[in-house]
TIDOPA-241325 format. One record per atom (N, C-alpha, C): x, y, z; residue in one letter. Coordinates in pm, whole numbers, plus 50000, padded with zeros to 5 digits. Atoms other than C-alpha are relative to their C-alpha. Example, Ala and Ser with C-alpha at 12.3 -4.5 7.8 and 13.67 -1.06 7.14 Angstrom:
<vexdrens>
500894988150000A;512304955050780A;500905012050000A;499184988149994S;513674989450714S;499235010950073S;
</vexdrens>
This chain:
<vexdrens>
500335009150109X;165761747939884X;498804991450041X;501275007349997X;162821725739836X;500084984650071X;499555014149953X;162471693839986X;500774988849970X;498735011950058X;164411671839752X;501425010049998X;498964997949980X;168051679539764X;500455004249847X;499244999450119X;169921692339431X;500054991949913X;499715009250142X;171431664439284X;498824989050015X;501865008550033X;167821642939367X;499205003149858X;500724994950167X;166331667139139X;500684998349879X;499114996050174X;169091672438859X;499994982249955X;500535015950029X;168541629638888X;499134996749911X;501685001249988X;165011630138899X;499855004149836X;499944993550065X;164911657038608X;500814992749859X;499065003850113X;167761638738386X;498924991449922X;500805016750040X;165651602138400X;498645006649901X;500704996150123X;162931623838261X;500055000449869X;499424999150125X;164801633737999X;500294989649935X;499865012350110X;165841600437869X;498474995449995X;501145005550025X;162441589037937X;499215006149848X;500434995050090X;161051613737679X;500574998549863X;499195001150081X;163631607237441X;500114984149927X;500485009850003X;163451571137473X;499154997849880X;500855002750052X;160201572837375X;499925003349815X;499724999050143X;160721590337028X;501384996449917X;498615005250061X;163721570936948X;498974988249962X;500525015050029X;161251539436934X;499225001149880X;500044999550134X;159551551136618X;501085001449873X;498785001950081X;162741554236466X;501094984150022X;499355015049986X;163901517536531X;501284998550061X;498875000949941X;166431524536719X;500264999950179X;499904999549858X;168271521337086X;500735008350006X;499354989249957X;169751546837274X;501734995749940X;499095001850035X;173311526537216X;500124999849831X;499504996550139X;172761524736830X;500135015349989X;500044987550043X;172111561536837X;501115008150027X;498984996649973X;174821570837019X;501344996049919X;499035000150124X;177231549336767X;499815006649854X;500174992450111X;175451566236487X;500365013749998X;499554984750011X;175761601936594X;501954999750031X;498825002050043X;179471591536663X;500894998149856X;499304999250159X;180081581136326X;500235013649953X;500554992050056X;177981609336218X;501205015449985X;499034989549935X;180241637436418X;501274996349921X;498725003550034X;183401619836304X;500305008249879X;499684997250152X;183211632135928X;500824991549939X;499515012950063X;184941597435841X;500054991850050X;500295014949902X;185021561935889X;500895000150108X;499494999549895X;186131552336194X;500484985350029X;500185013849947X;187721518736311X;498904998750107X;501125007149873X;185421498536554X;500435001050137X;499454993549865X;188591505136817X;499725010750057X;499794985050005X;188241538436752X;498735001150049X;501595000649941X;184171539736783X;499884995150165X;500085002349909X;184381520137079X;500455009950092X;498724985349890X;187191545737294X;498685011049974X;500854985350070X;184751573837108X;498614994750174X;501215001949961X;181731557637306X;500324996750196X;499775007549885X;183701544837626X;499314985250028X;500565012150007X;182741509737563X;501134991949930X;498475010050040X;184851476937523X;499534996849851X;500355006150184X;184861465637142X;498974989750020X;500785013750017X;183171433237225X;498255005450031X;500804997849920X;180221451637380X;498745011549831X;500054994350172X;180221472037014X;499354990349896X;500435005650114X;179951445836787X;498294996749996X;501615001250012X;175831438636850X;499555011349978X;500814989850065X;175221476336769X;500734997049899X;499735001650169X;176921476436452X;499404987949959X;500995009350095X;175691445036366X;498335003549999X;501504994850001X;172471460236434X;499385008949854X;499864990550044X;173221488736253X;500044996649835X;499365004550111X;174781469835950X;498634993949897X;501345007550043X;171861447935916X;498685008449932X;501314987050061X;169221483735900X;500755003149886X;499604994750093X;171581493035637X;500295016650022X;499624985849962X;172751524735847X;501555004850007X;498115000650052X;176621515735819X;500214986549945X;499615016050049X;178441490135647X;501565001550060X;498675007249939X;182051474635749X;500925000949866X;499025002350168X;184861483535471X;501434994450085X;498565004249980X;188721469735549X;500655013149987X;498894987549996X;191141493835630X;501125004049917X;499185004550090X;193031500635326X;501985004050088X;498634999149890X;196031509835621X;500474990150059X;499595008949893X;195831483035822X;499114987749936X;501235013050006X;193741453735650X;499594993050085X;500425008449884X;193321435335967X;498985007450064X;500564989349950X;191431465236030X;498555000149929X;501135000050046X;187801474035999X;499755014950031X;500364984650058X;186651507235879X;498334998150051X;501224995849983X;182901518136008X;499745014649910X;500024986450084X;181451541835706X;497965001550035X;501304995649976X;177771558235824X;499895001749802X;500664998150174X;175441555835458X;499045006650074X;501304991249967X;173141577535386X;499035002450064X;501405000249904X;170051569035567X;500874995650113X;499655003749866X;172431561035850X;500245016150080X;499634987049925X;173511598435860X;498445005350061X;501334994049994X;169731611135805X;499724991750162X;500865006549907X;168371585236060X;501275006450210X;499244994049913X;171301602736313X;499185015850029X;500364987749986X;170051636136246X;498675000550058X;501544998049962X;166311627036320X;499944991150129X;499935006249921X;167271610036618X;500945015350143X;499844989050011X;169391645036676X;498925010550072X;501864993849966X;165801660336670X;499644996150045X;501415008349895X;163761636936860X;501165005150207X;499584999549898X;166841642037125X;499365018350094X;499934991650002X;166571680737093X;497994999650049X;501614998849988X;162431677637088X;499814996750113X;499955003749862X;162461657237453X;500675014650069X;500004986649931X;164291688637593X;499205011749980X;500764985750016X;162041714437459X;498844994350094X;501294999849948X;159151697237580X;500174998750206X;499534995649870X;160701694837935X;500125009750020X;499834986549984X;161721726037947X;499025010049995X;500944986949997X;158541745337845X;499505008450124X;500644991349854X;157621753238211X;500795010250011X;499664986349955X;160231778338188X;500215010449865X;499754988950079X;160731811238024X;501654996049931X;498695000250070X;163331817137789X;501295005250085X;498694992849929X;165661835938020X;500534991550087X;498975005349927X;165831812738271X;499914988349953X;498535015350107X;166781781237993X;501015005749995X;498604995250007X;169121804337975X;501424999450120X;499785002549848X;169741804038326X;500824990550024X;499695020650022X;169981769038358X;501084999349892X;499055005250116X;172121761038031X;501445007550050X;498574989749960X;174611791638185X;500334993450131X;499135005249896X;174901772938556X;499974986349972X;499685017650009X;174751735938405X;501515001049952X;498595001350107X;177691747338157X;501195002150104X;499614998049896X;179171761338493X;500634984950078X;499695016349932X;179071727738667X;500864989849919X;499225013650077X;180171706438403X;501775005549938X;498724995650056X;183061729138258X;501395000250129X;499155006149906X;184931719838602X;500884990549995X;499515014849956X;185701685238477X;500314998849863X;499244996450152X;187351699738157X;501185001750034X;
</vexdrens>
């Protein structure tokens, strides 16, 4: 192997990746943590309590409420009452909250292509077949 060690590179290599990603998340007004509660909603296919979002995200509720209020404020979710539990708060993704998920989706998907171009198609393939390898261990 090359002078850096494995997991240096698969490091090295990741930070890229958010870096690039990062960057086209910032024309879309958003932070990596709203995006991540948005594509949560998004995935869900219904509202979600804010408990629930939180567990979803591995994050404490309190740590939650400044993205949704973020979120609430762009007009990308709003806050309904739980008609189950009224003490309860329902998170429902609106329209431009789903869209602005999906193009955030893309900008994620666009940062890996453009990393990736140095290699051929076979071995992304490569790669995607011993990453899925590594990670399907801790399933």
């Amino acid at each position: 192997m090359a002078e850096k060690e494995l997991a240096e590179l698969l490091f090295l290599v990741g930070k890229r990746l958010r870096h690039g990603y990062l960057q086209r998340l910032v024309p879309l007004g958003l932070t990596p943590g709203q995006t991540r509660a948005l594509r949560a909603l998004a995935d869900a296919g219904r509202p979600l309590r804010m408990v629930r979002l939180a567990d979803e995200l591995r994050i404490v509720p309190r740590s939650l409420t400044p993205v949704v209020d973020a979120l609430e404020e762009a007009g990308l979710v709003r806050r309904e009452v739980d008609p189950a539990n009224r003490r309860s708060t329902l998170l429902v993704i609106t329209p431009e909250g789903r869209e602005l998920a999906e193009r955030a989706r893309d900008a994620r998907r666009q940062a890996g292509e453009d990393l990736f171009a140095v290699l051929s198609q076979k071995q992304r393939e490569q790669l995607g077949e011993l990453l899925t390898l590594v990670d399907g261990q801790f399933r």
